[in-house]
N, C-alpha and C positions, 0 to 999 in steps of 0.2 A: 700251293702257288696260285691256282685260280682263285682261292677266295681272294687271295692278298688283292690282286688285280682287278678283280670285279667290284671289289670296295672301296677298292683305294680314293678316286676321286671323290668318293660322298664322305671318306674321313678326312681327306685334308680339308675341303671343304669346312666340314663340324670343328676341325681343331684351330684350322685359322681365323673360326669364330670364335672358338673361344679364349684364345692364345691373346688376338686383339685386342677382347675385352679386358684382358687385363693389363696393358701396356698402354692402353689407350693414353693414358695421361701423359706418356713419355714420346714427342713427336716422333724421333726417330726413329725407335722402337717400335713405333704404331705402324709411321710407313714400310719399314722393312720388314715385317710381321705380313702385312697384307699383300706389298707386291709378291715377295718370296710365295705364297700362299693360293696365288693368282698364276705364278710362273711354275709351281710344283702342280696344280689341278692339272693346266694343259699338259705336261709332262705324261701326269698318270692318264690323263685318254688318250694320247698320243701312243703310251706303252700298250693300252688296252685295246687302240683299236688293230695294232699290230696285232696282239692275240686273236680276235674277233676275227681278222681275214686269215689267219688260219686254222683255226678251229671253228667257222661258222655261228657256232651259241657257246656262251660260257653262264651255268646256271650254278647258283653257289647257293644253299639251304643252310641259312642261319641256328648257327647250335646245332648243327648235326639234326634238325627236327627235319624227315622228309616230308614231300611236296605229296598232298595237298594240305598236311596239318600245321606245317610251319614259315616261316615269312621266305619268301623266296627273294634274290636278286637275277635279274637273267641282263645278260649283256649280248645283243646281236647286232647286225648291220644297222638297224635300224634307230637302236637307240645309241650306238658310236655315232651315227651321225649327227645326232641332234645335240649329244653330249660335246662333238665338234664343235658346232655352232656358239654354243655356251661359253665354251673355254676360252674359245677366239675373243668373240664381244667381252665377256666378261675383263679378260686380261687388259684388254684398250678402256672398258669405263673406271677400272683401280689408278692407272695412270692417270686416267682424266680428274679421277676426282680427288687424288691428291694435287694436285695443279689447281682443281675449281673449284672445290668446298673449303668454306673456312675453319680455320684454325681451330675456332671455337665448335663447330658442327663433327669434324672428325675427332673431337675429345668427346664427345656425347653420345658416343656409341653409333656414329655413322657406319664404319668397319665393322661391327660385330652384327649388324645388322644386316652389308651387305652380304657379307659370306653366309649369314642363315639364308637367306634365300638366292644364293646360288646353292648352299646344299638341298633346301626342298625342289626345287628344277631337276635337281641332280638325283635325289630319289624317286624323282615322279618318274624321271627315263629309266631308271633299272628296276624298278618292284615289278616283282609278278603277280601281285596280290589288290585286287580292287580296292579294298579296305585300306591299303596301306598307301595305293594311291590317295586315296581321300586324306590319310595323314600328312604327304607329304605337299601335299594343296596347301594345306592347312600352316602349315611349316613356312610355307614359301609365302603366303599369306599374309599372314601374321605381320611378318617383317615387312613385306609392302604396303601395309597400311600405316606403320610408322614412316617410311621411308617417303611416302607420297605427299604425308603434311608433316614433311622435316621443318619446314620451313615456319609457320604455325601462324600464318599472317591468314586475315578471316577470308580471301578464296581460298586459300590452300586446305585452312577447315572443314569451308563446305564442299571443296571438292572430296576430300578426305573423307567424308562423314559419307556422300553418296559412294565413292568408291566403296568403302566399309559393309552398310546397310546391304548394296545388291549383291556382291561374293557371300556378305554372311547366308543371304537369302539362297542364294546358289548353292554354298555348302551343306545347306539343310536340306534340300532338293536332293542333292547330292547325298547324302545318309540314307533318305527316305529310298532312294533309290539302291541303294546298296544293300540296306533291307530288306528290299522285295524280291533283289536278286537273291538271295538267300534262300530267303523263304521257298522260291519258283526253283531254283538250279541246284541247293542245296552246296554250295559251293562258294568261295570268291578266286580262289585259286585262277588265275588266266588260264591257264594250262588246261586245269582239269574242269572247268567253267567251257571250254572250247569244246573235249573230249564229248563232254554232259551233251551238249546242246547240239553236236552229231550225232547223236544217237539217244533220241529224246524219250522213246519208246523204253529205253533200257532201263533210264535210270526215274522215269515214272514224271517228266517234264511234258507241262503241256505249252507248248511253245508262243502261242496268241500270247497272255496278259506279259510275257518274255517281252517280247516286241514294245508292247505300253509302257513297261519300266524303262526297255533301253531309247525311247523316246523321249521320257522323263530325262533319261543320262546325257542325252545329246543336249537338249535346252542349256544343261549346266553348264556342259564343255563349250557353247553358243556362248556363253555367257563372260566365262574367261577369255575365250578369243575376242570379244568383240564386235560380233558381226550383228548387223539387223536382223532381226528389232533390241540387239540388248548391247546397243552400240553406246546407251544412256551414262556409262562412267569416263568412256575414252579421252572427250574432246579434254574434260575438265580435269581429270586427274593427267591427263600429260602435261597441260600445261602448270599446273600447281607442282609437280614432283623436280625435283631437281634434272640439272640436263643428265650427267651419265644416270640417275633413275630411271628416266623416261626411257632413254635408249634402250635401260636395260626389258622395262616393260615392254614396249614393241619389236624388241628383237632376241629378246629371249624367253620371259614368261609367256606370251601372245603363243608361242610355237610347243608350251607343253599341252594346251588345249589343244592343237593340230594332232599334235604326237596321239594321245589319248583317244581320239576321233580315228585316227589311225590303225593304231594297236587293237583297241577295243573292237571297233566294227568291221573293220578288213582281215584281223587275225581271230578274234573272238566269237562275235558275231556271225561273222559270213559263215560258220558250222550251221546255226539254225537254217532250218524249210517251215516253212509254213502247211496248211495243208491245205488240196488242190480248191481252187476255186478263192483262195483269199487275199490274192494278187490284186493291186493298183489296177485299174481299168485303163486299156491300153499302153501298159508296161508288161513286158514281158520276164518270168519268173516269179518265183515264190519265196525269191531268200528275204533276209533283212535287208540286203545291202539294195534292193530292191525298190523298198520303200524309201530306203534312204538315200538315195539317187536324188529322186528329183527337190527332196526337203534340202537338201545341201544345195541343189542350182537354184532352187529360188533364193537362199540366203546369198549364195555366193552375188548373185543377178542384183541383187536389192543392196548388199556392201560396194558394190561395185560402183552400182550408179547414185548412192547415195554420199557415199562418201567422196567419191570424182566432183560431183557437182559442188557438197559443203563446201570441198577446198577451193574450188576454182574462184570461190567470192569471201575468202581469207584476208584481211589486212596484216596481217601477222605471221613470222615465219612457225612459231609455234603453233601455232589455229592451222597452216596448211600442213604441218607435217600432222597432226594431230586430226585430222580427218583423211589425212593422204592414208595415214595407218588403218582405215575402215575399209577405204577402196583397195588399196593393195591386199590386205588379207584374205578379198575376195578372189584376187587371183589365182593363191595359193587354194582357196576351197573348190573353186570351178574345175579344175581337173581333177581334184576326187568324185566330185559329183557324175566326170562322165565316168570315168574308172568303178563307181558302185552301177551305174546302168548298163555301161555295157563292157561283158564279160572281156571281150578279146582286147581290151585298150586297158585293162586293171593295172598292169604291171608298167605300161607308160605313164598313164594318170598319175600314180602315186611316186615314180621318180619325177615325175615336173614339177608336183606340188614339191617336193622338195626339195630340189633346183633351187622355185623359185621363192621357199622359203630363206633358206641359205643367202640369195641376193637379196631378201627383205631385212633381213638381218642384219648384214655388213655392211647395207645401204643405208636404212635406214637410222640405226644406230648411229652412223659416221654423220647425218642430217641432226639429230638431235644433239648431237656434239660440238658442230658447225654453229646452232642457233644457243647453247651455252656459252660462246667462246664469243659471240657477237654480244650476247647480254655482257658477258662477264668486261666487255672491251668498252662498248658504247653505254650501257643500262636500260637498252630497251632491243624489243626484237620487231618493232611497227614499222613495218617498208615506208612509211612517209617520212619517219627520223633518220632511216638508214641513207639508200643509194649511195650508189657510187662505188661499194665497197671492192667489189675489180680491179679500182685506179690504187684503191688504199693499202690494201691485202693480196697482188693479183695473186702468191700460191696458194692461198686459200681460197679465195675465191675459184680458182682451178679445179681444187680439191673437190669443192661445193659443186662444181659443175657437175664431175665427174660422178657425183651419188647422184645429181640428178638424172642424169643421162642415162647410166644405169637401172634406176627406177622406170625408163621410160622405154628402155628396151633398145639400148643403142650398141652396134655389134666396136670393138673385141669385147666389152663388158659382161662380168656375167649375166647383167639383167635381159642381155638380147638371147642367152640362150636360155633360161627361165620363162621369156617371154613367148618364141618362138619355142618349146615344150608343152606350153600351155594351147597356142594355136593348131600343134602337129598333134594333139591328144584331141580336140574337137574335129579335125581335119577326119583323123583316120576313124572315129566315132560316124562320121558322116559315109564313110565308106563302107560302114561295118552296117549301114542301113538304119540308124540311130537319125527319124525324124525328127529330136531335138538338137540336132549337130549343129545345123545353119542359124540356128537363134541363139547356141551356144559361140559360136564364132563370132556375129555380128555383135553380141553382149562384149566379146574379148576385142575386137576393133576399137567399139565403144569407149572403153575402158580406156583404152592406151592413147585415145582422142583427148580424155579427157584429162590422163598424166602428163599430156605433152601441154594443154592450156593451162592446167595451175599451175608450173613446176616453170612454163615460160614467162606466166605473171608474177612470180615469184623471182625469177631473177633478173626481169627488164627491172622492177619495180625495188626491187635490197642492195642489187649489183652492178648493175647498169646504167639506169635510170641516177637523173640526179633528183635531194629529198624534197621534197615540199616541204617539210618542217623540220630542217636541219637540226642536229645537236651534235655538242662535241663528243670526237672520238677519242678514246685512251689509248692505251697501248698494248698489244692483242698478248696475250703472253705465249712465248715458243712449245711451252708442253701442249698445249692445248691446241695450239695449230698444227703440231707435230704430229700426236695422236688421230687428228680430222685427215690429216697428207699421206699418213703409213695406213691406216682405213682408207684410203681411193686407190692406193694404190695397191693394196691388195682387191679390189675389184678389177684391175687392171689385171693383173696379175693370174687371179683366178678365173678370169674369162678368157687370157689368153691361153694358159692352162687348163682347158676346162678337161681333158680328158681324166683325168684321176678323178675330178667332181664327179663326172659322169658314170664311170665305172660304182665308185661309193655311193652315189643316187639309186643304180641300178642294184645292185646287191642288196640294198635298202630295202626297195620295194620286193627281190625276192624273196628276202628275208619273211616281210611283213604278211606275205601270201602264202608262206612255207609252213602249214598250221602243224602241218604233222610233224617237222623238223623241231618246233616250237615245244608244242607238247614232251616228244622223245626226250630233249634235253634235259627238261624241268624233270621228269619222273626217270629220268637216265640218271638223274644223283649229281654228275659235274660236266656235263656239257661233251 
C-alpha cells in the first residue's frame, strides 16, 4: 500500500501524458483525458498527504532494491507540501488552457507536454537520489523548452534558445557536480549522503572540496530559480511562453529549485562540520549552512532590489509580473538565509519561505492568468492600449486586485501572513544577537515599498487610468475570468484560513530539520 501511495501522483502524471498523446487528435477526448488527469494528481496528494500526517515519512525502494543501491521515493511534510502547491496551480492552468490555447496548439501535443512536466516537478519532490534528481530536472526540462516557444514567432525563438542554452549549461554544472559528490561522499543516496557527511572520519570524507562541489550545486539550483546574477532567462522566456506556461514556470517549476535548496542543504548538507578555524570571518560556526547563509542574503538582497526596481518602470503587464517574479522570489530566499545563519530561527525561516512560496504561487499564477485573459480579450497587454479595465471587467478586475494585494502583503490574504513571516524571521534573528537582522529587515521594508509602487502603477495605469492609445476590446471569455476569480479567491480563503497552512508550513520545516528521522525511514525499508 505505501508504494501505491507514494507513486501514485508521479503515474498519473506519466499516464495522462501519455494517454493525451494519443487522443490528442480527438478534442473531446483530449480535454477529458487531461482535466480527469489534473483532477485524479490532486486527488492522489491529497490521499498522500493524509498518509504523510500520519505516518511522518513514507519511503518506498523501487524493485524491492534497498537504499543506498537502489532508487529511492521518500514522501514527507516537506515534499506533500510542495507537491500541494503543484496540484492546486497545475489543476487551475489545464482549465485555463483549454479555454486559451488554440484548437490547433492543443492537437500538437500541447497536453502531453504539459503533463511531462508536471510529472518531472513531481519526481524532483519525492526522489531520494541526487542523480535522479538531476533526471527529473531533465524531464521537466525538456518539456519547458518546447512549451516556452510553443508559439514559434522569432521572440519566442530567441527567447527559447536563451532559456535552452543557460539550463542546458546548468545541467552540465549540475552533472559535473554530482560527479564530484560521488567521487568525495561515495554516495548519491540523500539518506546515506546525509549519514556519510555526519561522520566524515568514518567513512574516509574530507569534508573542504565537499563544500566546493555543493557550491557548484547551489549556482545550479540559482539558476533554476531565477535569482541574481542568473536572472538572464526570466524576463524573456515569461513573456514568449504562453499565459498558463508562464504561470506554471513562476509558480511551480521556480519552487522545485527552492525545494532542492532546501532538502539538499538544510537536510543533507547541514550533517557536514568543517574543521576548526575554516569558518567565514565574523560568522559564527563551522557547518555548511554557514557559509551558505550569507551567499543566499546577498542573492536573496540583489533579487529583491533588482527585480522591484525592473518592475516598477514596466510598460507591460507581462514585463511587471515578469520581473515582479525576480523580486518576489527573493522573499522566499531571505528567510532561509537567516534560518542557515542562525541556529535558533532555522525552523521559523524555512516555514515562512514556504508560506510565502505557497502565496507566490497562487498569486502569482492567478496574475499570469489575469495578463492571458487580457491578451486573449484586447491582443495586447501594454497599459497605454488597456485602461479602464475596472469600468469594463469590474469582477475581474476585482479578482486582479486581489493577487495584487496579496503579493503586497495585505492582511486577511495570505500574502500578509507570508509577508509578516518573513519580517518575524529577521525580527527574532535580531533578538538572537544576529548583527545582520537590521539590514535584513530594512532589505524586507524595502522590498514591499517597492511591490506596492509597481503593482500601484500597474493598476492606475491597465485598470483605472483611462488609455493613451486606446484599442478595441473583445469579449473576455467566462472560463478564463472564472479560473483568475476561483484563484483570488482561494487567496482569500487560504488567508482567512491560514491555520492548516500554518500547521503544514510547520511540520514542513520539521520534517526538513529532522535528519535522522529522514535517514531512519530510507534505510527502515517503508517509512
Amino acid at each position: 500500500m505505501v508504494a501505491q501511495i507514494v507513486i501514485a501522483p508521479l503515474l498519473v502524471a506519466l499516464v495522462t501524458a501519455v494517454v493525451s498523446l494519443f487522443v490528442r487528435r480527438f478534442p473531446r477526448a483530449r480535454t477529458a483525458v487531461s482535466l480527469a488527469g489534473a483532477l485524479a494528481y490532486l486527488v492522489s496528494v491529497v490521499v498522500l498527504a493524509e498518509r504523510v500526517a500520519s505516518q511522518s515519512i513514507l519511503a518506498y525502494q523501487l524493485s524491492a532494491w534497498r537504499a543506498p543501491f537502489g532508487v529511492t521515493l521518500v514522501a514527507d511534510a516537506l515534499s506533500v507540501f510542495m507537491l500541494a502547491i503543484t496540484a492546486v496551480v497545475s489543476l487551475a492552468a489545464v482549465v485555463f488552457s483549454v479555454g486559451f490555447m488554440s484548437e490547433h496548439a492543443q492537437r500538437v501535443s500541447y497536453h502531453p507536454l504539459y503533463h511531462l512536466l508536471v510529472a518531472g516537478v513531481t519526481g524532483a519532490f519525492l526522489t531520494g537520489d541526487l542523480f535522479n534528481l538531476f533526471v527529473w530536472f531533465e524531464v521537466l526540462l525538456l518539456s519547458s523548452y518546447v512549451l516556452v516557444v510553443f508559439y514559434s514567432g522569432p521572440e519566442h525563438t530567441r527567447a527559447g534558445l536563451t532559456y535552452t542554452v543557460l539550463n542546458l549549461l546548468g545541467s552540465a554544472l549540475m552533472l559535473v557536480a554530482i560527479g564530484g559528490l560521488y567521487a568525495t561522499v561515495g554516495t548519491l543516496n540523500m539518506a546515506d549522503m546525509a549519514r556519510r557527511l555526519a561522520n566524515p572520519a568514518q567513512y574516509g570524507i574530507d569534508p573542504v572540496p565537499v563544500l566546493g562541489i555543493t557550491v557548484l550545486l547551489f549556482c545550479v539550483f540559482a539558476l533554476k530559480i531565477g535569482v541574481v546574477p542568473f536572472q538572464f532567462w526570466v524576463p524573456a522566456a515569461y513573456r514568449a511562453a504562453p499565459a498558463p506556461v508562464a504561470a506554471m514556470l513562476a509558480g511551480v517549476v521556480k519552487k522545485v529549485g527552492i525545494y532542492a535548496v532546501i532538502r539538499l542543504y538544510f537536510t543533507v548538507f547541514a550533517a557536514a562540520r568543517l574543521p576548526d578555524g575554516l569558518g567565514l570571518p565574523g560568522f559564527v560556526g563551522n557547518s555548511y549552512l554557514s557559509f551558505l547563509g550569507p551567499v543566499l542574503f546577498a542573492v536573496a538582497a540583489a533579487s529583491i532590489l533588482f527585480g522591484g526596481v525592473a518592475a516598477v518602470s514596466r510598460d507591460d503587464f507581462d514585463g511587471v509580473l515578469a520581473y515582479s517574479s525576480i523580486g518576489q522570489i527573493g522573499f522566499v530566499v531571505l528567510p532561509l538565509a537567516v534560518a542557515a545563519t542562525v541556529p535558533s530561527v532555522r525552523a521559523l525561516g524555512i516555514a515562512a519561505a514556504l508560506v510565502y512560496a505557497l502565496n507566490h504561487a497562487l498569486a502569482k499564477a492567478m496574475l499570469f492568468f489575469a495578463s492571458g485573459t487580457v491578451g486573449d480579450a484586447v491582443g495586447t497587454v501594454r497599459f497605454a492600449e488597456l485602461g479602464g479595465l475596472a469600468k469594463r471587467t469590474p469582477l475581474f478586475a476585482i479578482a486582479v486586485l486581489v493577487g495584487m494585494l496579496s503579493l503586497i502583503g495585505i492582511p486577511p490574504l495570505i500574502g500578509f501572513f507570508g509577508k509578516f513571516l518573513v519580517f518575524q524571521t529577521t525580527a527574532h534573528a535580531g533578538a538572537a544577537g544576529e548583527p545582520g537582522a537590521a539590514f535584513a529587515l530594512a532589505l524586507s521594508v524595502v522590498g514591499a515599498i517597492l511591490t506596492v509602487a509597481y503593482f500601484t502603477r500597474a493598476w492606475n495605469r491597465g485598470f483605472w487610468g483611462a488609455a493613451t492609445a486606446p484599442v478595441e476590446h473583445g469579449s473576455y471569455s467566462s472560463v478564463l475570468v472564472g479560473v483568475v476569480v476561483v484563484l483570488a479567491a482561494s487567496l482569500v480563503v487560504v488567508g482567512v484560513g491560514f491555520d492548516p497552512v500554518w500547521r503544514a508550513a510547520n511540520a514542513a520545516a520539521d520534517a526538513t530539520l529532522a535528519r535522522g528521522q529522514y535517514v531512519g525511514a530510507v534505510f527502515g525499508g517503508g517509512g
